[in-house]
C-alpha positions as CSV (number, residue, x, y, z in Angstrom):
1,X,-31.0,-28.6,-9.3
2,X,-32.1,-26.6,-6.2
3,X,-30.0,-24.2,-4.9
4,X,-28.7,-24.0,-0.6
5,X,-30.5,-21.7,1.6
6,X,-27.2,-19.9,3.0
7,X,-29.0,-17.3,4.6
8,X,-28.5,-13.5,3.6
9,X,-25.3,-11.7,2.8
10,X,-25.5,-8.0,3.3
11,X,-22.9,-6.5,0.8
12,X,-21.4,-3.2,1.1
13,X,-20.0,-0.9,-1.7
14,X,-22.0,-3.6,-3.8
15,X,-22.6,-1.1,-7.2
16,X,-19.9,-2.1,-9.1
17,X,-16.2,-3.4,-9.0
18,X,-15.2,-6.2,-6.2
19,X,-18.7,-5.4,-4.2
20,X,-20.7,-6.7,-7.6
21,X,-18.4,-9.5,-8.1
22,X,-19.0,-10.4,-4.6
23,X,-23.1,-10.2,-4.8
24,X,-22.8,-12.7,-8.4
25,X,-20.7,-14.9,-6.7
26,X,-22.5,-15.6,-3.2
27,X,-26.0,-15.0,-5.2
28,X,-24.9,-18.2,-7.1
29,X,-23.9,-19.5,-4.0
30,X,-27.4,-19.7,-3.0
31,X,-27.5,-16.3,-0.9
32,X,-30.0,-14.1,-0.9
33,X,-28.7,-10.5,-1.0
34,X,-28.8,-6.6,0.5
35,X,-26.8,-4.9,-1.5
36,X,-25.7,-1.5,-0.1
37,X,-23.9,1.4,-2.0
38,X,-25.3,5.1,-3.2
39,X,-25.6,4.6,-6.7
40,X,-29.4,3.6,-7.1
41,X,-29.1,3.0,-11.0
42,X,-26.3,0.8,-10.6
43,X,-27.8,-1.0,-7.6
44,X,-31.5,-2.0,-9.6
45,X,-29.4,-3.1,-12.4
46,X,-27.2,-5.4,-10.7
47,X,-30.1,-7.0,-8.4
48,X,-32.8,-7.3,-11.5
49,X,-29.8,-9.4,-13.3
50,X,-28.8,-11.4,-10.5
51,X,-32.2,-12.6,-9.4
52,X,-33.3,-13.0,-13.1
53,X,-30.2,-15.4,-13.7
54,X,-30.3,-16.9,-10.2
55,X,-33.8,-16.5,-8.6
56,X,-32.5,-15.1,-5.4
57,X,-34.5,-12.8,-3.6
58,X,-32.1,-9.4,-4.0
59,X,-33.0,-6.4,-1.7
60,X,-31.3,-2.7,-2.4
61,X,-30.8,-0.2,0.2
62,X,-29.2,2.9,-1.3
63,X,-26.9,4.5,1.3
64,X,-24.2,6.6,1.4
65,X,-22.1,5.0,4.4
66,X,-20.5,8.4,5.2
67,X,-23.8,10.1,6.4
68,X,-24.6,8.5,10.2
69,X,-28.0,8.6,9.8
70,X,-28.0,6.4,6.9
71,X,-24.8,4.3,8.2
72,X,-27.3,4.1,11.6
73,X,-30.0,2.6,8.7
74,X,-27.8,-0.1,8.0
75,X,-26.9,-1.0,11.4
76,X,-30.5,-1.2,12.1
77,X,-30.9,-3.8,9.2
78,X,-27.8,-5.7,10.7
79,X,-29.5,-5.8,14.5
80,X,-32.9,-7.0,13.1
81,X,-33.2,-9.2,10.1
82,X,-32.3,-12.5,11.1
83,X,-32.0,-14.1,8.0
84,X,-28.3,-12.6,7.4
85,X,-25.6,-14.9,7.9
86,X,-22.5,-13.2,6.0
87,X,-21.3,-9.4,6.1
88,X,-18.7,-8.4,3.6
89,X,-17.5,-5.0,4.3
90,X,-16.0,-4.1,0.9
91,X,-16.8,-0.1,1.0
92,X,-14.0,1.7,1.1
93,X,-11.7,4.7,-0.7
94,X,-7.8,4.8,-1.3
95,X,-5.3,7.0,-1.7
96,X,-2.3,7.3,-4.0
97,X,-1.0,10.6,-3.4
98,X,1.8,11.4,-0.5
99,X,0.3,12.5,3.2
100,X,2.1,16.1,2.0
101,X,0.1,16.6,-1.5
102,X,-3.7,14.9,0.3
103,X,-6.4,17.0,1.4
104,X,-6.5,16.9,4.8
105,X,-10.3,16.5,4.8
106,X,-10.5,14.1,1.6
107,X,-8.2,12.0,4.3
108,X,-10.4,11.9,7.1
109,X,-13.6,11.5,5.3
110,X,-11.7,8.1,4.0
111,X,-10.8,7.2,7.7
112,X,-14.7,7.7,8.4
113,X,-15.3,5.1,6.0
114,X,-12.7,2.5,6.3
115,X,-12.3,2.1,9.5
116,X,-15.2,3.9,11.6
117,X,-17.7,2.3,9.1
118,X,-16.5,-1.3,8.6
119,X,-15.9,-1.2,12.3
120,X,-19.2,0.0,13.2
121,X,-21.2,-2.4,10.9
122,X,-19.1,-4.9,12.6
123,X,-20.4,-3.9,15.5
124,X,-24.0,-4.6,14.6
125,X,-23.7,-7.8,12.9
126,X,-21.5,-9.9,15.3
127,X,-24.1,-9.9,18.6
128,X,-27.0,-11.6,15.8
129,X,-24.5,-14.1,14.6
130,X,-22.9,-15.0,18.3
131,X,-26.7,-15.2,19.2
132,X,-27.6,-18.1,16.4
133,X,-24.8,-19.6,16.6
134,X,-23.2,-18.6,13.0
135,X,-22.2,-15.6,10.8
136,X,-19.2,-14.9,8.3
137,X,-17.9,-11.3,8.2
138,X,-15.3,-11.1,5.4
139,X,-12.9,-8.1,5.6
140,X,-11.9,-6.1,2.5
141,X,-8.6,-4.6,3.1
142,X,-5.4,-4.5,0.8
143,X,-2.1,-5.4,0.6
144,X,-1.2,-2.0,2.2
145,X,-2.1,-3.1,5.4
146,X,1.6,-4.8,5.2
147,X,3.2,-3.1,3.1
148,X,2.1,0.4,4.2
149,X,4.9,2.1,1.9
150,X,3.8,1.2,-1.5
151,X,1.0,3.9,-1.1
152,X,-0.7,6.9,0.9
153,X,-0.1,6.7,4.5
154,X,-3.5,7.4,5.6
155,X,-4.6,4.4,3.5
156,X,-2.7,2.1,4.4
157,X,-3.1,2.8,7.9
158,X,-6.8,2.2,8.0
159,X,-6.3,-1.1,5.8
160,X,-3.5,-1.9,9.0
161,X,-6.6,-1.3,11.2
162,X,-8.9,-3.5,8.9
163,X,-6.5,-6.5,9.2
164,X,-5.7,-5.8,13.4
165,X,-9.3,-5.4,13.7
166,X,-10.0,-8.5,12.2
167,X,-7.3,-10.5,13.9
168,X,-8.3,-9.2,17.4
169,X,-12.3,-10.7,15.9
170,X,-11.0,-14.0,15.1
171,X,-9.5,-14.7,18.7
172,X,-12.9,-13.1,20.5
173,X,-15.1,-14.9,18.4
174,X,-13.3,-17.9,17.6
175,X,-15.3,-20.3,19.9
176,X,-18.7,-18.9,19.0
177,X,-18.6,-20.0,15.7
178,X,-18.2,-16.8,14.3
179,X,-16.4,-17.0,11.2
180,X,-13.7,-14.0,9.9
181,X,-11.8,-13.7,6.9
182,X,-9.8,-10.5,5.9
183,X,-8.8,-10.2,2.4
184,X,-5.4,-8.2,1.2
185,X,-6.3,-7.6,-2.4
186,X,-3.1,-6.2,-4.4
187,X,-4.2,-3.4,-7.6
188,X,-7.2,-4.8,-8.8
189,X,-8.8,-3.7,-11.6
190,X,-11.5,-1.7,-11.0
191,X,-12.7,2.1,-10.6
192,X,-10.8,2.4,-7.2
193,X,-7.8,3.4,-8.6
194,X,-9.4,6.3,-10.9
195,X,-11.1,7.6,-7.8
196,X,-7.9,7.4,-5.7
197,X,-6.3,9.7,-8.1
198,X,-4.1,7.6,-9.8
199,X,-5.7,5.1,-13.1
200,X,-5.2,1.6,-13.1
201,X,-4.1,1.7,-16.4
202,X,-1.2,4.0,-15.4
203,X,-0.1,1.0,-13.4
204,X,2.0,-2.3,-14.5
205,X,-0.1,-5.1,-15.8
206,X,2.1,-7.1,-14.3
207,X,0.6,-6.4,-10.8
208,X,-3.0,-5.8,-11.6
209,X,-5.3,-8.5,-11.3
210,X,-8.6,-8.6,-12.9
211,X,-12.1,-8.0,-10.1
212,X,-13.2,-11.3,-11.0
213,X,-10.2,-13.3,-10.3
214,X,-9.4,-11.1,-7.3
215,X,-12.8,-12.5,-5.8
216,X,-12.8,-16.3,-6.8
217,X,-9.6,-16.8,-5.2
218,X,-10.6,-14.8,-2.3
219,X,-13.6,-17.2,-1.4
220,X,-11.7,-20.0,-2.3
221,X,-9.5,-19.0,0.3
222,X,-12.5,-18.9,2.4
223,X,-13.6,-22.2,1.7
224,X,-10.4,-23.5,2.5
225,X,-10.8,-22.2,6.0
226,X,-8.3,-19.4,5.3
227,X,-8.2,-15.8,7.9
228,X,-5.9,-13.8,5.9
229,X,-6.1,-14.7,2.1
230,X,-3.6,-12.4,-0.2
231,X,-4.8,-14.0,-3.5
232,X,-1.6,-13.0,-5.5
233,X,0.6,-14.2,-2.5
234,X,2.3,-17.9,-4.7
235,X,3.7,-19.1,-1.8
236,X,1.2,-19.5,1.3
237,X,4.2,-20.6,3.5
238,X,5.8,-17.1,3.3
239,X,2.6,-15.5,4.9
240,X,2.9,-18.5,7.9
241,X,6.4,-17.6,8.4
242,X,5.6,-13.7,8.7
243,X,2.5,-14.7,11.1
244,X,5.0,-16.9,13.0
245,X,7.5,-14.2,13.6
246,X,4.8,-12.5,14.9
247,X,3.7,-14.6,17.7
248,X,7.4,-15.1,18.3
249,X,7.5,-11.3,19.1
250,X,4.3,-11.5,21.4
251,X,5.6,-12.7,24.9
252,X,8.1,-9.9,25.3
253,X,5.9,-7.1,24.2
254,X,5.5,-6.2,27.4
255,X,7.9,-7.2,30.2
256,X,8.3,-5.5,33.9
257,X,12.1,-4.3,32.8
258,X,13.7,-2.2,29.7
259,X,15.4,-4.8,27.4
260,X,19.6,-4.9,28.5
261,X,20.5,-2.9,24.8
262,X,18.8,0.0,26.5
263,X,20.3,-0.5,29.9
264,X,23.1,-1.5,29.8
């Protein structure tokens, strides 16, 4: 059987973990790939298997998102190769450890990559899409983004910004057929959580979920026409009641006068 043409996905943070799981899934799909992350080995590995088992055409680009001249690389790509039709920002680094035990610089170098990156790669792909008239940009951000609490600040800050980011997309590209999904992963297990500082198996199986799950349920979400897909959340109408008390809030954000409790 002949696979779809779905165009290009450009994948970053695509070595291993969610990022891999991603580039099988949508290369079975019928995408073609770019798969972007800094581990060359690990990259050549992944694309020989995936277009030996799928005949995709698979294209590396080792970058380390961090360094502008190579994130400017991968903007480039994004302005010029019309073929891509999906961007899944999945590179990113976490935090476990309170704001008052962090390094100060390990913290911003992880702002620089989960928000200024995924923002600016945003950036790049969305004017190609607008312009053909279609594009998916999926979102990677957590749970934290919520539920800010459960870990580092800083973190879950920037995974705040992901999902605001990506709600503020939705409504400005909404009638352009722009598609956006952000996805708030809870743990998941893969090498994040060792880099963070604090191992996965130090955490509750209970509330780890394996990569490969994580991902399936995540694009099933997107095939169901989903924005925010939480693929441990049971009970989808909990999320529509906390997106409803938000747009409840909205129309007295911002009135001429100070509310009575603080007049009166």
């Amino acid at each position: 059987m002949t696979q779809p043409n779905l165009g290009t996905a450009l994948i970053t943070g695509a070595s291993s973990g969610i990022g891999a799981i991603y580039a099988d899934r949508l290369a079975r799909r019928g995408h073609d790939l770019i798969l972007v992350a800094r581990n060359r080995e690990r990259l050549n590995a992944l694309a020989r298997r995936l277009s030996d088992e799928t005949g995709r055409n698979v294209e590396v680009v080792v970058a380390d998102l961090a360094d502008k001249a190579d994130l400017v690389r991968i903007e480039n790509i994004l302005h010029k190769d019309a073929s891509i039709t999906t961007l899944v920002n999945n590179a990113g680094v976490g935090a476990t450890q309170n704001l008052l035990e962090s390094d100060v610089d390990e913290l911003e170098d992880l702002l620089t990559l989960n928000v200024n990156v995924l923002m600016r790669l945003t950036h790049a792909a969305a004017p190609g899409f607008v312009a053909r008239g279609a594009g998916t940009i999926i979102n990677i951000a957590s749970i934290v983004a919520i539920a800010p609490e459960i870990l580092n600040g800083v973190y879950g800050g920037s995974k705040a910004f992901v999902l605001a980011f990506s709600q503020s997309l939705r409504k400005e590209l909404h009638d352009l057929n722009v598609r956006i999904q952000v996805v708030l992963p809870g743990a998941t297990a893969t090498d994040f959580w060792a880099t963070a500082g604090t191992p996965v198996e130090h955490l509750p199986s209970a509330i780890v979920m394996q990569a490969d799950a994580m991902v399936d349920a995540a694009l099933t979400g997107l095939d169901q026409g989903e924005f925010v897909t939480i693929p441990a959340l049971p009970d989808i109408t909990e999320l529509e009641a906390y997106e409803a008390a938000r747009q409840k809030l909205m129309p007295n954000l911002s009135l001429s006068v100070p509310a009575d409790r603080y007049t009166s």
